[in-house]
N, CA, C and O atoms as CSV, one atom per row, in Angstrom:
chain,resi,resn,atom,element,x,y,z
A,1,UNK,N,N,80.758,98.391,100.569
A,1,UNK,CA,C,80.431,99.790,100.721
A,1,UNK,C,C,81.156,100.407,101.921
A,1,UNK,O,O,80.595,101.343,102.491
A,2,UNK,N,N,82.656,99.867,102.478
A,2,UNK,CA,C,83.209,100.335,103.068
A,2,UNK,C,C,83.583,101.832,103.077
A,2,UNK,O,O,84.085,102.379,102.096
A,3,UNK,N,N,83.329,102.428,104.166
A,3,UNK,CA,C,83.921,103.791,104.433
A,3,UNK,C,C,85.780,104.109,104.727
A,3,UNK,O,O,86.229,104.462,105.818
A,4,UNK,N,N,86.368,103.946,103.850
A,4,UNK,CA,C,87.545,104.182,104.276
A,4,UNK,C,C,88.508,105.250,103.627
A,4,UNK,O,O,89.580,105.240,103.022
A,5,UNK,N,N,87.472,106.286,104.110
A,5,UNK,CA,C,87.965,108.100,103.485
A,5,UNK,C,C,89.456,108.401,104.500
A,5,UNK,O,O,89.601,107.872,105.602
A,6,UNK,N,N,89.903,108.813,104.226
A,6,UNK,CA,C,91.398,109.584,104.368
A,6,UNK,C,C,92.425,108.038,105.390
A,6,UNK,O,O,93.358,108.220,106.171
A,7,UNK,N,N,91.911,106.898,105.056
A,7,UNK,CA,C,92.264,105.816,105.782
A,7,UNK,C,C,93.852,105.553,105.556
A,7,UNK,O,O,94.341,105.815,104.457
A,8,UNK,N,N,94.688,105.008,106.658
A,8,UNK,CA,C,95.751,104.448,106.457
A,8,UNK,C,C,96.532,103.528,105.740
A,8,UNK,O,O,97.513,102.956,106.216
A,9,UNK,N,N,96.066,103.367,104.498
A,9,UNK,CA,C,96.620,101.629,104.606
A,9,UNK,C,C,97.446,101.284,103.722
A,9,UNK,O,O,97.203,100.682,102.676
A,10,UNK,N,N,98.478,101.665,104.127
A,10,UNK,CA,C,100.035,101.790,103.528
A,10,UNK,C,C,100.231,99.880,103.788
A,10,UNK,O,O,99.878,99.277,104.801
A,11,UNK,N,N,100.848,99.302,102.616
A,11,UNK,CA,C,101.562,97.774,102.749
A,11,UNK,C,C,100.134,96.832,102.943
A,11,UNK,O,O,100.270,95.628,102.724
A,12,UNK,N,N,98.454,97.440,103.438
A,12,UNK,CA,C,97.505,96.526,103.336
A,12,UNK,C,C,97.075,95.232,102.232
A,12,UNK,O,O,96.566,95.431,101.129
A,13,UNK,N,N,97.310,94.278,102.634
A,13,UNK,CA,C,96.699,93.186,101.756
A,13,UNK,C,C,95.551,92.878,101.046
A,13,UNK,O,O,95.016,91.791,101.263
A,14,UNK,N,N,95.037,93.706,100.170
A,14,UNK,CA,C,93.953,92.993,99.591
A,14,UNK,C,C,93.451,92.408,98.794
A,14,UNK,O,O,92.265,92.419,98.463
A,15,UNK,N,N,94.703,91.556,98.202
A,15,UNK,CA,C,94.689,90.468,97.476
A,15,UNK,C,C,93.295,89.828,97.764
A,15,UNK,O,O,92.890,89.327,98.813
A,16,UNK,N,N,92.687,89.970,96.602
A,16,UNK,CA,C,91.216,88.953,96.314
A,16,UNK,C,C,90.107,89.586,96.898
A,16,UNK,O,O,89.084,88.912,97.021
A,17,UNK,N,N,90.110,90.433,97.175
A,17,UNK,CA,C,89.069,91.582,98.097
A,17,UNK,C,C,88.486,92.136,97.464
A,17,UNK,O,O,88.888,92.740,96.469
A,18,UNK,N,N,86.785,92.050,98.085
A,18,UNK,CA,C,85.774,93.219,97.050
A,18,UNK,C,C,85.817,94.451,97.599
A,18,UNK,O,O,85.039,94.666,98.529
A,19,UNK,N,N,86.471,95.228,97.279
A,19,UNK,CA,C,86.079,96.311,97.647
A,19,UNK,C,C,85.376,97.312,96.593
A,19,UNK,O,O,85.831,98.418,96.301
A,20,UNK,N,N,83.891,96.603,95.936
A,20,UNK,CA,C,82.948,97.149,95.143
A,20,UNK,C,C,82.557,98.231,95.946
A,20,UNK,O,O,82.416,97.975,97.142
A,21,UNK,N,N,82.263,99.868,95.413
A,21,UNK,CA,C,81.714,100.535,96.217
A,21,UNK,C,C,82.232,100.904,97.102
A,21,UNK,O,O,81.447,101.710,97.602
A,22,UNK,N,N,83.170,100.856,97.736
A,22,UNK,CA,C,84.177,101.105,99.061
A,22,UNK,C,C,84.365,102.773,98.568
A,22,UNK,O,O,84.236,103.131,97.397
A,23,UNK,N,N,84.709,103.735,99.757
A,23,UNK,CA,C,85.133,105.054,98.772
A,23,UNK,C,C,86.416,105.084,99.926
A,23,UNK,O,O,86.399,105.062,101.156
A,24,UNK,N,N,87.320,105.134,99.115
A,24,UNK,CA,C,88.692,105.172,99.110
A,24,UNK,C,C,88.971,106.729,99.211
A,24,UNK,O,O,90.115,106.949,99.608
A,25,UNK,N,N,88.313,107.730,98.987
A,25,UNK,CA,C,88.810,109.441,98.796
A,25,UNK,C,C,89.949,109.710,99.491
A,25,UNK,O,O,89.619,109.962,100.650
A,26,UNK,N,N,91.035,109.774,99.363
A,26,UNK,CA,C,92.159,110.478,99.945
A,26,UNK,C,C,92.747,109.427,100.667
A,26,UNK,O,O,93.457,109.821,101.593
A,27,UNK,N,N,92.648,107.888,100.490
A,27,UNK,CA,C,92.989,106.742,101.209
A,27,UNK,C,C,94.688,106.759,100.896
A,27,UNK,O,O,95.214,107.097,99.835
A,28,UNK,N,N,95.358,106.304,102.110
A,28,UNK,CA,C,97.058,106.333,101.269
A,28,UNK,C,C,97.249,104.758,100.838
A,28,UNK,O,O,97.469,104.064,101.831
A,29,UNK,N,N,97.227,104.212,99.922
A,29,UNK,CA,C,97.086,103.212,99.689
A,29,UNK,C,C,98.907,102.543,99.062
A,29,UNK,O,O,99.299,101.492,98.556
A,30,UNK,N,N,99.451,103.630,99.402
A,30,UNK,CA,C,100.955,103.380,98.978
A,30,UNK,C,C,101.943,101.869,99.159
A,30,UNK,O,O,102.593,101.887,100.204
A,31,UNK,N,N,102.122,100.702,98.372
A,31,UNK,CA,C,102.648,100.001,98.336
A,31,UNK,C,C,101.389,98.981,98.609
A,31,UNK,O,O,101.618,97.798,98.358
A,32,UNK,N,N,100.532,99.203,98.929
A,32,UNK,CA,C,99.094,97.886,99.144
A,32,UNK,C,C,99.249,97.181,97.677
A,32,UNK,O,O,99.529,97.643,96.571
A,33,UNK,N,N,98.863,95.503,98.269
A,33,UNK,CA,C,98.535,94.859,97.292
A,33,UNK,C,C,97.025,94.378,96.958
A,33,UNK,O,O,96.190,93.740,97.600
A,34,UNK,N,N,97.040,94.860,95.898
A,34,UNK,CA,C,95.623,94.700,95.022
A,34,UNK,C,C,95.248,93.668,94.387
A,34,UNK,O,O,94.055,93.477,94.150
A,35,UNK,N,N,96.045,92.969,94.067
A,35,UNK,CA,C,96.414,91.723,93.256
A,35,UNK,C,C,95.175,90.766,93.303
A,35,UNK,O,O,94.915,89.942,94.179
A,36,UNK,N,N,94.281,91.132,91.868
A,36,UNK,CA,C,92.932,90.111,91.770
A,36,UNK,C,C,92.005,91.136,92.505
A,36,UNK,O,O,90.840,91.062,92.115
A,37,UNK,N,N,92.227,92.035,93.431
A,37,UNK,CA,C,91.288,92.867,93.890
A,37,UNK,C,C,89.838,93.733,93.126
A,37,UNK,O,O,90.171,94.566,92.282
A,38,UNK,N,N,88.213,93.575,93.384
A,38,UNK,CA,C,87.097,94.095,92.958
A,38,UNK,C,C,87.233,95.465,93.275
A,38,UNK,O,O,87.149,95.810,94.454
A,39,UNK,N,N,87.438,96.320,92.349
A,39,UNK,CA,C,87.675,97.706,92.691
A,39,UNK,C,C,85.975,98.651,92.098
A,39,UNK,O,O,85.648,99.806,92.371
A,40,UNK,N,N,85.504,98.014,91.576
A,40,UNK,CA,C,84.859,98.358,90.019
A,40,UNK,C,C,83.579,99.453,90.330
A,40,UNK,O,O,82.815,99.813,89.434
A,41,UNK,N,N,83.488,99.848,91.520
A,41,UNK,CA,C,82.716,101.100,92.117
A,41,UNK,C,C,83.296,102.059,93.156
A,41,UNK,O,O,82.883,103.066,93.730
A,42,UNK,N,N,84.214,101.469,93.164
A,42,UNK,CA,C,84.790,102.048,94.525
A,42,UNK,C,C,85.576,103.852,93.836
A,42,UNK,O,O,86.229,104.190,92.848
A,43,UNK,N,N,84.956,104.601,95.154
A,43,UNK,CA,C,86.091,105.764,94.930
A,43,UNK,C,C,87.288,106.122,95.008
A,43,UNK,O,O,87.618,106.758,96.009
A,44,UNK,N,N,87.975,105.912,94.298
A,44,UNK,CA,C,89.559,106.294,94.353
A,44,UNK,C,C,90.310,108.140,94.285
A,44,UNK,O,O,91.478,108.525,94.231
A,45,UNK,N,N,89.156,108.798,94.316
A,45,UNK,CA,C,89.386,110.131,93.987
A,45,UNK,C,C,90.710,110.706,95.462
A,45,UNK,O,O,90.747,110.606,96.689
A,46,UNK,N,N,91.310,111.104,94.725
A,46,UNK,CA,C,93.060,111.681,95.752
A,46,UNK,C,C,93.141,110.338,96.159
A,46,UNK,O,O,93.151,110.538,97.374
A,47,UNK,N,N,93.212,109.002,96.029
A,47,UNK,CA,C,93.989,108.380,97.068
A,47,UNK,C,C,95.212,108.096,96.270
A,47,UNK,O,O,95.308,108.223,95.049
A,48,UNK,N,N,96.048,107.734,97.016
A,48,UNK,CA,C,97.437,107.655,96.964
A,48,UNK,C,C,97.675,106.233,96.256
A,48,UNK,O,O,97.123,105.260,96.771
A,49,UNK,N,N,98.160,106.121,95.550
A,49,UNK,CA,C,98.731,104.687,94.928
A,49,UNK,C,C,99.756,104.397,94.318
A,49,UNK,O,O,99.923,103.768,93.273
A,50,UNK,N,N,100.827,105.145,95.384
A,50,UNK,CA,C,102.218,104.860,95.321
A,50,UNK,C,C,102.329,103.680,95.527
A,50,UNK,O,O,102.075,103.046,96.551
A,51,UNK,N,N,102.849,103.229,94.217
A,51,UNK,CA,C,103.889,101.607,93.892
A,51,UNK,C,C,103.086,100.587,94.463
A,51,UNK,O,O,103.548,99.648,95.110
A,52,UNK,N,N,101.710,100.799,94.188
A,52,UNK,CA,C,100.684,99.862,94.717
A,52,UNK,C,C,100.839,98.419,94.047
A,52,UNK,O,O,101.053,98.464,92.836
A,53,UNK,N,N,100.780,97.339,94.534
A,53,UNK,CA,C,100.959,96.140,93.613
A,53,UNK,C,C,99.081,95.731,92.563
A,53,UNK,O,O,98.032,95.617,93.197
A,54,UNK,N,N,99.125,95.625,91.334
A,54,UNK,CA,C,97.938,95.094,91.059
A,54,UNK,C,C,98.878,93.983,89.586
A,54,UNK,O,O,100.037,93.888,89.184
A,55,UNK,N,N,97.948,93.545,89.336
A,55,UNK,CA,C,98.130,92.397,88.227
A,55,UNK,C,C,96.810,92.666,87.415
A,55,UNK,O,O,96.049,93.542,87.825
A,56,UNK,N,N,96.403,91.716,85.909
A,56,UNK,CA,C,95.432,91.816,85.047
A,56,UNK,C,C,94.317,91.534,85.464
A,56,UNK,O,O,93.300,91.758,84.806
A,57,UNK,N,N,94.318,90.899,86.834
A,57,UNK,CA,C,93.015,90.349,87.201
A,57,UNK,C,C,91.858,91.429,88.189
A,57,UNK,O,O,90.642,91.413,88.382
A,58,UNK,N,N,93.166,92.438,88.709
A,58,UNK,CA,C,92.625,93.371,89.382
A,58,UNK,C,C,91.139,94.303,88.556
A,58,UNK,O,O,91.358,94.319,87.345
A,59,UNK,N,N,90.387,94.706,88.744
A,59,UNK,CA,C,88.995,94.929,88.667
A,59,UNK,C,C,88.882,96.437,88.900
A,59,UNK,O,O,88.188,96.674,89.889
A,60,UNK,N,N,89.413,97.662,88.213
A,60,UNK,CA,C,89.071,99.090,88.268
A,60,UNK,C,C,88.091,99.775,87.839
A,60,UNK,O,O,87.780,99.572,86.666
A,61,UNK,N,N,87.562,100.450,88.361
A,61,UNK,CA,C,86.432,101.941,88.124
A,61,UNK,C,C,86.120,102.007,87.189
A,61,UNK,O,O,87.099,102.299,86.502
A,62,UNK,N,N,85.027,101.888,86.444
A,62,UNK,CA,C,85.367,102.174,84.776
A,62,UNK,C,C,85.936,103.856,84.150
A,62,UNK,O,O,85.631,104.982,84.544
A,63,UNK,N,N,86.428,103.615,83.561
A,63,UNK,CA,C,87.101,104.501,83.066
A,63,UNK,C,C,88.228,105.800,83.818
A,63,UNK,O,O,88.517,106.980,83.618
A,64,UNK,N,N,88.656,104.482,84.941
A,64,UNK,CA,C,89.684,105.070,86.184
A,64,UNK,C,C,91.128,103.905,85.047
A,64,UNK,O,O,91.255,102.772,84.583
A,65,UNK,N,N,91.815,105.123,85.133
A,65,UNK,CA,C,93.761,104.755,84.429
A,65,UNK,C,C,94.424,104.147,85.705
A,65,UNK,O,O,94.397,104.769,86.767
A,66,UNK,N,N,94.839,103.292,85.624
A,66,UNK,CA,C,95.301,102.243,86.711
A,66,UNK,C,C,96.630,103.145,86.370
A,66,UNK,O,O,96.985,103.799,85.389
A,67,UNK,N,N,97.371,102.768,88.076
A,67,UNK,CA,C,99.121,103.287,88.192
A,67,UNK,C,C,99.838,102.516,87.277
A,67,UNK,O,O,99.350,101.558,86.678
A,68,UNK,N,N,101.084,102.945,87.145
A,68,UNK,CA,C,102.001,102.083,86.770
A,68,UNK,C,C,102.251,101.262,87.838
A,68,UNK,O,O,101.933,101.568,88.987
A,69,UNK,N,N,102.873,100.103,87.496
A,69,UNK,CA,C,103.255,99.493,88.048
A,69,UNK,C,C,104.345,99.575,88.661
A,69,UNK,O,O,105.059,100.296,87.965
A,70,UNK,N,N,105.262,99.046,90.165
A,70,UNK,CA,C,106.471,98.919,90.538
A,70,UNK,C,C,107.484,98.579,89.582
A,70,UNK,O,O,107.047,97.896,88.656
A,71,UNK,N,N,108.874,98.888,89.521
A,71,UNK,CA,C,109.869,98.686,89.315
A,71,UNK,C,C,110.400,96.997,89.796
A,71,UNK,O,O,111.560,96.636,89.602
């Protein structure tokens, strides 16, 4: 239930991380890896998820459209 509204975290690691419930609102999450990451309450509303890394195992919002993926 992390608070991390308008937070920095450009290149952050959170490979394997719950971040159930966390609210992300306006977080820049640009290039972070998600990879296997618990997303599955968390708010993602405006955050940024430029070329964010995730894989199949990653865990989204229900009925939140995951980015494309990197190049």
């Amino acid at each position: 239930q992390a608070n991390l509204t308008e937070a920095n975290l450009i290149k952050a690691n959170f490979e394997g991380a719950d971040l159930n419930r966390a609210d992300l609102t306006e977080a820049n999450l640009t290039e972070a890896n998600l990879t296997e990451a618990n997303l599955i309450k968390a708010n993602l509303t405006e955050a940024n998820l430029t070329e964010v890394k995730w894989d199949e195992s990653t865990v989204w919002p229900e009925g939140f459209t995951p980015p494309e993926q990197p190049a």
